[in-house]
N, C-alpha and C positions, 0 to 999 in steps of 0.2 A: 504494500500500500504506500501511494507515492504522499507528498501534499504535509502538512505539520507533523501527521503523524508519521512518517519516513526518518530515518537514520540524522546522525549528527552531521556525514560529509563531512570526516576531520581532515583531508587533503582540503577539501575547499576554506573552511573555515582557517586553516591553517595560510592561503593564501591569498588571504583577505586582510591579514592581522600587518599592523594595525587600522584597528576600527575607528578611522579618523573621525568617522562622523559624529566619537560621542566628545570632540572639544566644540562642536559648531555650537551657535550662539542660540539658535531655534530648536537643536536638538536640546539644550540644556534645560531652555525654559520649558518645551514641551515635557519631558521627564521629570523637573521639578514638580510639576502642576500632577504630574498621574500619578507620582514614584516616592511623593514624599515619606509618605507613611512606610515603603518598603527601607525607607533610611532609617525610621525613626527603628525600626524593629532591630535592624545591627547595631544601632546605642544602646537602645534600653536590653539590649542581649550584652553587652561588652560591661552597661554599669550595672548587672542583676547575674553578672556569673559567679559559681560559686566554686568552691574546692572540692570535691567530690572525696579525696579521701582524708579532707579535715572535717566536713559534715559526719561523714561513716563513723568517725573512732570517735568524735563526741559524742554520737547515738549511743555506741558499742561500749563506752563509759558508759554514759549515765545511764543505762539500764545491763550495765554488767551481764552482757553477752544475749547472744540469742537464748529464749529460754524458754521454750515453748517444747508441746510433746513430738514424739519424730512422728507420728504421723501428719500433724501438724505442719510441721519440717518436711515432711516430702510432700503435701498436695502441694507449699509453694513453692518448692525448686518445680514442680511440673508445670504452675502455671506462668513463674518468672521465668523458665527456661523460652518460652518464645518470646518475652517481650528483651530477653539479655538478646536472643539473636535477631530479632527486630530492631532493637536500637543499633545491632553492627550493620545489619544490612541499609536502615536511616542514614548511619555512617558515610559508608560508600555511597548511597543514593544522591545524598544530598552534595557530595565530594563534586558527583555527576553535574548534577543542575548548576553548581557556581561553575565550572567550566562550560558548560554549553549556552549559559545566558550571558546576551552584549549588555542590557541596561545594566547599568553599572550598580542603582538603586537595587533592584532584586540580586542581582549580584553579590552584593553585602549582602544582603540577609539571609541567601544561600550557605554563604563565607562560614557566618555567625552560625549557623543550624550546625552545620560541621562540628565545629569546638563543642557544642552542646551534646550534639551523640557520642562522642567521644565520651566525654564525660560521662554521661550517663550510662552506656556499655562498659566501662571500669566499674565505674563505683557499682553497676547491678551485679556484675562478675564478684567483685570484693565481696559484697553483701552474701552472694549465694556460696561462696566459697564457707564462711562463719557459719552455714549451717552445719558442714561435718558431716555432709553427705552424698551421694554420687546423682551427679545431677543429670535427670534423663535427656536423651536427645529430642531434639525437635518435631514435632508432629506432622504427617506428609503433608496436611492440606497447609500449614501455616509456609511450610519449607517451601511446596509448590507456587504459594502466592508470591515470598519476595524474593525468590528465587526469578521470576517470573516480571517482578520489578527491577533486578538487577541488571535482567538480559536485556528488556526493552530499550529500542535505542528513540524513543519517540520518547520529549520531555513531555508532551502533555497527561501522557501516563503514568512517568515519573512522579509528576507533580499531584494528579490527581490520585492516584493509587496511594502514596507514601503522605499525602501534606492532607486531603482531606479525610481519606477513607481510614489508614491504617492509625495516622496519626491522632484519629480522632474517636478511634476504640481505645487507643491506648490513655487519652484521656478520661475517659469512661470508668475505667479500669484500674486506673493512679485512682479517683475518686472514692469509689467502691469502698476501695481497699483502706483508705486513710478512715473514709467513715466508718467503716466494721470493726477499727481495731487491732484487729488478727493480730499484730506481731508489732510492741513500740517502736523499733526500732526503723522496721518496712513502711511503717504509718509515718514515723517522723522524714522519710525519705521523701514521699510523695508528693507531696508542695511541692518540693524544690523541681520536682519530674513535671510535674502537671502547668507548671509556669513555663517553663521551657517550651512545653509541648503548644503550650496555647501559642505560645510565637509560631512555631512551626505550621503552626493551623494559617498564619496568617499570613503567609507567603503566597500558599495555595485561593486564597479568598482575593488578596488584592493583585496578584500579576496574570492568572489564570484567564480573569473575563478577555483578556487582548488576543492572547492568544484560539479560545475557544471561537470567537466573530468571523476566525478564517478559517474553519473548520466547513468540508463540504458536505453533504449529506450523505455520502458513504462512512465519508470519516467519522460522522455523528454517532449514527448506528454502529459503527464500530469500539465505538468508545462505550456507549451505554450497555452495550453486551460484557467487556471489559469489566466494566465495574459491576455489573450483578455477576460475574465469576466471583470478582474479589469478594464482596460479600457474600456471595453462598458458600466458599470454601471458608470466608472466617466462622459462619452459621455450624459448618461442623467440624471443624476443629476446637469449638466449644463443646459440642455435643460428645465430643471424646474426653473432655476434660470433664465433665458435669460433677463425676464425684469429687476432684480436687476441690469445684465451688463449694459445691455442699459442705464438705469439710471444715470450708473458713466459713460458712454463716455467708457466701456471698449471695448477694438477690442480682439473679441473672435478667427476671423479669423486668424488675428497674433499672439494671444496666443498662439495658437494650432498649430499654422506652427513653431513656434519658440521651442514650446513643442515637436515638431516631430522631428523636426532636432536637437534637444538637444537628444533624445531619440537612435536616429541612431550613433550621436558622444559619446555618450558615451557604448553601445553597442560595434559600433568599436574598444575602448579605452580598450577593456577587455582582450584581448590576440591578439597574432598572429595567432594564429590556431583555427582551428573550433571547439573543443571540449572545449576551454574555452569559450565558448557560447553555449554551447550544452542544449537546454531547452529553448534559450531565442526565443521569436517570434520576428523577425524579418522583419521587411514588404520591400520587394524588388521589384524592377520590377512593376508590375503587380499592385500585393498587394499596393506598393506604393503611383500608381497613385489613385487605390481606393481609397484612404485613403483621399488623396488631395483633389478628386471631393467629398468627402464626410463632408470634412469642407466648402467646399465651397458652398453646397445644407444647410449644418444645421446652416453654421455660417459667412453667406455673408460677403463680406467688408463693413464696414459702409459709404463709400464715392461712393458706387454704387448705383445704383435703383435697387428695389427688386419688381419681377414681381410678379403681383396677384399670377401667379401657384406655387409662389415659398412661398409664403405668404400662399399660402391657406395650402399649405406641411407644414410649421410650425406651425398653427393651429391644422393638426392634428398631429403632431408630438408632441404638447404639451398636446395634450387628451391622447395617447397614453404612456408619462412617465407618466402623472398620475393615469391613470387607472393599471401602472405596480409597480407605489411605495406604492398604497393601497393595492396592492396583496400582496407583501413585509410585509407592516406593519402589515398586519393581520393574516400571515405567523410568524411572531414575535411573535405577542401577543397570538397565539394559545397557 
């Protein structure tokens, strides 16, 4: 597929460089006027950065070590084991996007997400290490999806895969987690993750409407199809985790409703018009309620009774993602 979403061209780009046109005097002010806000994100990332393993050992003082039971201890190395390798793949992702973008505004703040995975892939690493226990590998459908982001040479996939979609479970999910409690140490981490993460959110919201307006109508559909992968493969690579949630007391069903309507706000948040959206899947109406009764079937409230038919559906909805993330795996390993 040719058009925005096609490859980087690093021979062309490479002999292009330098990109005089970002000293001209109309390009400056025109980028000031669109781009400001994408500066202000690499400050307030530069004056809001933290030390990730002077934050960790003051945790790891003042509540003298992790101390929770191992079962405890291993539902969260299974569920922080995809968000350690989420943030390294965030890492290189975002490594990606500052070299492929000319506005020098988004540019920075690609720059700044950089130093932020970084850090946050240490200190989750440091953290899971203190548990003292062996930490599982990554689950196929989460592997498949940024594995899938790493290969794509189209930014607008980049950007929307990693800055609205994944980035904005994982806020979901820092949240969760700080409100349950689970572990002080994990809880006192997650501010500092979830702040981060909101910048990150915001790269994708304010540079993305530019480029989505020259997207053509294949491209569109290609994109919307794109992104209900990525969300159906995070849908069960959750559903293989269910018991790790249950374990910490997490409410999946509010994750996921909180997840939705962060999803919708900030979609919203993208333009006025409909072509700064053009690509994005949308779930309206119809779509919507599906969506609802469909967290509601896969990921009950915890303070209701769950009827046998609904129990026996989760049984085999859990034979089912596994039987799809061994197809996966072996799909891999071919």
């Amino acid at each position: 597929m040719l058009g925005i979403l096609g490859g980087r061209r690093k021979n062309g780009a490479a002999s292009s460089f330098p990109p005089y046109r970002l000293l001209e005097r109309d390009y400056l002010a025109e980028a000031q006027e669109k781009y400001s806000r994408l500066e202000r994100l690499y400050h307030v990332g530069q004056k809001n950065a933290w030390d990730g393993r002077a934050v960790l050992k003051d945790l790891l003082d003042r509540h003298g070590g992790v101390r929770i039971a191992r079962d405890k201890k291993e539902a969260i190395a299974r569920i922080f084991s995809v968000i350690l390798w989420g943030e390294l793949a965030a890492w290189n992702i975002s490594a990606d996007i500052a070299e492929s973008l000319e506005d020098v505004e988004a540019k920075m703040a690609a720059s700044g997400q950089v130093f932020d995975e970084a850090r946050h892939f240490y200190t989750m690493r440091d953290y899971l290490l203190e548990l003292g226990i062996e930490i599982p590998p990554l689950d196929g459908y989460t592997r498949h999806v940024l594995v899938d982001l790493l290969e794509t040479t189209s930014i607008v996939e980049k950007l929307i895969g990693m800055q609205l979609l994944v980035e904005n479970i994982a806020l979901n999910l820092f949240r969760a987690v700080a409100k349950g409690g689970i572990e002080p140490i994990l809880s006192g981490l997650m501010p500092y993750f979830e702040r981060d993460e909101a910048r990150h959110v915001g790269l994708g919201v304010l540079y993305l409407p530019s480029l989505l307006r020259r997207l053509g109508g294949l491209e569109a559909t290609w994109l919307k199809a794109f992104q209900l992968k990525v969300s159906t493969f995070v849908v069960w690579g959750t559903i293989l985790l269910r018991d790790s949630f249950e374990a910490l007391n997490i409410d999946l069903n509010d994750t996921f409703r909180h997840g939705m309507r962060n999803q919708l706000e900030i979609f919203g948040s993208m333009g006025r018009f409909e072509e700064d959206v053009r690509g994005l899947y949308i779930p309206r109406g119809f779509l919507q309620k599906v969506d609802e009764l469909a967290i509601e079937l896969y990921f009950p409230r915890p303070d209701q009774p769950v009827p046998g038919w609904m129990r026996a559906c989760h049984r085999m909805l859990g034979w089912v993602a596994r039987g799809g993330e061994a197809i996966l795996n072996y799909t891999a390993a071919a």
